[in-house]
N, C-alpha and C positions, 0 to 999 in steps of 0.2 A: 862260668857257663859249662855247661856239662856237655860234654858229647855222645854222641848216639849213633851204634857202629850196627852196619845190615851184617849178621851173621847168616848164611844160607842154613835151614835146617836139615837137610839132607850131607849136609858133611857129617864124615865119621869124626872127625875130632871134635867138633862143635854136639855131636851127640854124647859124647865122651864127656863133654865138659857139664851138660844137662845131668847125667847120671852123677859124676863128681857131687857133683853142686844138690844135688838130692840127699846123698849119703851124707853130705856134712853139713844140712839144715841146721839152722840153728846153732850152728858154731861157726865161733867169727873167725874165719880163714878167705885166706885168699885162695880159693881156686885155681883159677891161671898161672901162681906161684908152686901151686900141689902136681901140676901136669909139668909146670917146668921141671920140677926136681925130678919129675919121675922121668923124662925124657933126658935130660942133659943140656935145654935147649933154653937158651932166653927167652924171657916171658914174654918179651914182642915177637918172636918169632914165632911162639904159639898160638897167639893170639891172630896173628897175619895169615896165618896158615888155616886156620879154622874161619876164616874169611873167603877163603877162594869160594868159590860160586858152581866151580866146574871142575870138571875133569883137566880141561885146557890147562885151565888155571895151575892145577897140580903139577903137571905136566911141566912146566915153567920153572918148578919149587927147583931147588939145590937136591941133588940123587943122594947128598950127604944127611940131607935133617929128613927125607923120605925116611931111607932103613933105620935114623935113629927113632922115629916115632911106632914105626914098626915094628923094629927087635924091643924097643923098651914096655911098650902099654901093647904092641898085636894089635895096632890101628892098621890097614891097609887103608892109603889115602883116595887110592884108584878107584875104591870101594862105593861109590856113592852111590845112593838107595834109586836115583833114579838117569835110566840108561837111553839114551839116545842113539835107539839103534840107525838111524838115518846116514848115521856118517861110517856107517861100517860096509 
């Protein structure tokens, strides 16, 4: 049985991984494994992370795998395309 994971499309890593995943059409690579190496991060960890839904959610991550996704690929996670001025 195969599982089927809700990715939010407004995360920066999850849009990250769409662009990835564009560039290496047609070649049989793993993705999720090309952001791990380039982050330093295990691949469930990227993949969890490109999961969150929200800003909250981010909020929540390790301040350690933040700056690594940051200083390595210049994702800012905070970054998400859509803001929710209500709670400011």
């Amino acid at each position: 049985m195969k599982r089927s994971y809700n990715y939010n499309k407004n995360n920066p890593l999850f849009d990250y991984y769409l662009k990835k995943r564009e560039e290496n059409k047609g070649k049989r690579v793993d993705v999720w494994r090309i952001i791990s190496n380039e982050t330093g991060l295990p691949v469930q960890t990227v993949i969890s992370v490109s999961r969150n839904q929200n800003t909250d959610d981010v909020k929540r991550m390790f301040l350690g795998t933040y700056f690594k996704i940051k200083d390595s690929i210049g994702i800012d996670m905070l970054s998400f395309k859509e803001v929710d001025y209500s709670k400011c």
